[in-house]
Each structure stands twice: as structure tokens, then as C-alpha cells.
C-alpha positions in Angstrom: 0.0 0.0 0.0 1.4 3.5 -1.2 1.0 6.1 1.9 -1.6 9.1 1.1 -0.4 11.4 4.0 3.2 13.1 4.1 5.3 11.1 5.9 7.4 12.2 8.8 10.3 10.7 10.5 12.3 11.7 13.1 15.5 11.3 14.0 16.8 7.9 14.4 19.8 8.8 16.7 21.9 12.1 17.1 24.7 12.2 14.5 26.2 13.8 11.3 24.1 13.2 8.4 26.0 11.9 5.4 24.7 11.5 1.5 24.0 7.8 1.0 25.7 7.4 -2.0 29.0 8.0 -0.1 28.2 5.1 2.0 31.2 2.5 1.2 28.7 0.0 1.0 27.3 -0.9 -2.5 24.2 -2.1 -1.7 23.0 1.5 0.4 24.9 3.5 -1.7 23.6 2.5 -4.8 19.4 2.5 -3.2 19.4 -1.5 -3.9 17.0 -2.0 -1.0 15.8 1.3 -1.5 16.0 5.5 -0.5 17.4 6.5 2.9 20.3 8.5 4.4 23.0 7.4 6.7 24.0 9.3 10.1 26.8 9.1 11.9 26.0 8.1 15.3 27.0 10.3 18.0 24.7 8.8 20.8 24.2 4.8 21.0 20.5 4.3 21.0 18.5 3.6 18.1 15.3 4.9 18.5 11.8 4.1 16.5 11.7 7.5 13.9 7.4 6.4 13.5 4.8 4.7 15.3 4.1 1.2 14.3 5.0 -2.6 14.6 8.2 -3.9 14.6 8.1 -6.1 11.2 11.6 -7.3 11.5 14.4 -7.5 13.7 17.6 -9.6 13.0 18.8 -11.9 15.4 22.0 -10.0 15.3 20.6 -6.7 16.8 22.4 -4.6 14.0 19.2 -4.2 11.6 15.2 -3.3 12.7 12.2 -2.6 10.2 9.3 -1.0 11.5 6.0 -1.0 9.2 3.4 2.6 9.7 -0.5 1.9 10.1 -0.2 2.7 6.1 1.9 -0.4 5.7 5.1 2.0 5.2 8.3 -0.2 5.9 11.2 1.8 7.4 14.9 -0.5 7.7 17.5 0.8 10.2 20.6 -0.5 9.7 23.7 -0.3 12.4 26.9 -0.2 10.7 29.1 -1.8 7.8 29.2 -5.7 8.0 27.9 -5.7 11.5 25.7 -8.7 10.6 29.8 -9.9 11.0 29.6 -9.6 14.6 26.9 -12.3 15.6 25.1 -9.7 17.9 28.4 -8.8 20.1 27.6 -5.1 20.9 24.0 -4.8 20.2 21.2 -5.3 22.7 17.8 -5.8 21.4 15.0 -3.6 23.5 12.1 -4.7 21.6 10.9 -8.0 20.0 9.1 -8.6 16.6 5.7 -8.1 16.4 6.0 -5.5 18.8 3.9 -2.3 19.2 6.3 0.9 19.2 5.9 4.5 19.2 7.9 7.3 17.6 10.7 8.2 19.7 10.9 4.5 21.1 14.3 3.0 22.2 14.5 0.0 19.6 18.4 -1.3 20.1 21.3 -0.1 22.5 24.8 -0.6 20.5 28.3 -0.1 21.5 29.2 2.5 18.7 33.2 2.1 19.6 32.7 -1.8 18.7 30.6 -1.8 16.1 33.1 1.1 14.1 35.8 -1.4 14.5 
């Protein structure tokens, strides 16, 4: 379903906002999964940027998708090659399936680790 109403987001985290296509990832960098930004991360919190359910979260804490009442899918992604790190430095706050509302702590990351 294609969202009607203007769609607003807040901040995921505090940070620097880069241009995604200077991400040195391919797949971001090149919108293969899609439009987005990256930031920087100056805090270590992820938190929901809309209200609605959690429709993913990876095992490894380092990715969460929420979907909007309008069936708008938003993917936050921690890092470069986290999904490397088999969940060491990421603590999950929320569980799929799960209810959330904007501003909502979603994961807890150590930002020193995860840069590494």
C-alpha cells in the first residue's frame, strides 16, 4: 500500500548526516533496498523515527524494520558488516511483532565496537 499522508520521520539517533551514495557499501549506496540517508551516530540508541510494529528485527541486533499503520516499511541499519559480529555489541530492546511509538528506544549498540 502507497501512503496518502506526508510522511514524517524523526531522528533515528543524534549524528552527522552523510549522503548515501557515499556510504562504502554498495548495496546503500547504490538505493538497492531502496531510498534513505545514513548518520553518523553520536549517541548509542536507536530509536523508532514512527509509530508502528516492529516487522523485523535480526537476530544479530544490527538491523530493525518497523512498518506505519499505512503499511510504510522503514529499515534501520547499524553499521558496515555488522551482521559480521553475531550480535556482540548490540542489545535488542524490543521484539518482533511488537507495538512501538515514535521516539521509542528500539536497540542499544556499543558505537566504539561496532566502528571497529
Amino acid at each position: 500500500m502507497i501512503a496518502t499522508q506526508p510522511l514524517e520521520l524523526r531522528a533515528p539517533l543524534s549524528g552527522v548526516l552523510l549522503a548515501l551514495d557515499k556510504v562504502p557499501d554498495p548495496v546503500f549506496a547504490s538505493r538497492m533496498i531502496g531510498d534513505g540517508l545514513c548518520i553518523d551516530p553520536t549517541s548509542q540508541t536507536l530509536c523508532a523515527p514512527l509509530a508502528g510494529v516492529i516487522s523485523n528485527i535480526q537476530d544479530t541486533g544490527h538491523a530493525v524494520s518497523i512498518t506505519d499503520d499505512n503499511g510504510v516499511q522503514v529499515l534501520m541499519h547499524i553499521g558496515l558488516d555488522t551482521v559480521s559480529l553475531a550480535g556482540k555489541g548490540f542489545t535488542r530492546l524490543v521484539e518482533e511483532g511488537q507495538r512501538v511509538e515514535a521516539g521509542q528506544a528500539l536497540i542499544e549498540f556499543d558505537a566504539d565496537y561496532v566502528a571497529l
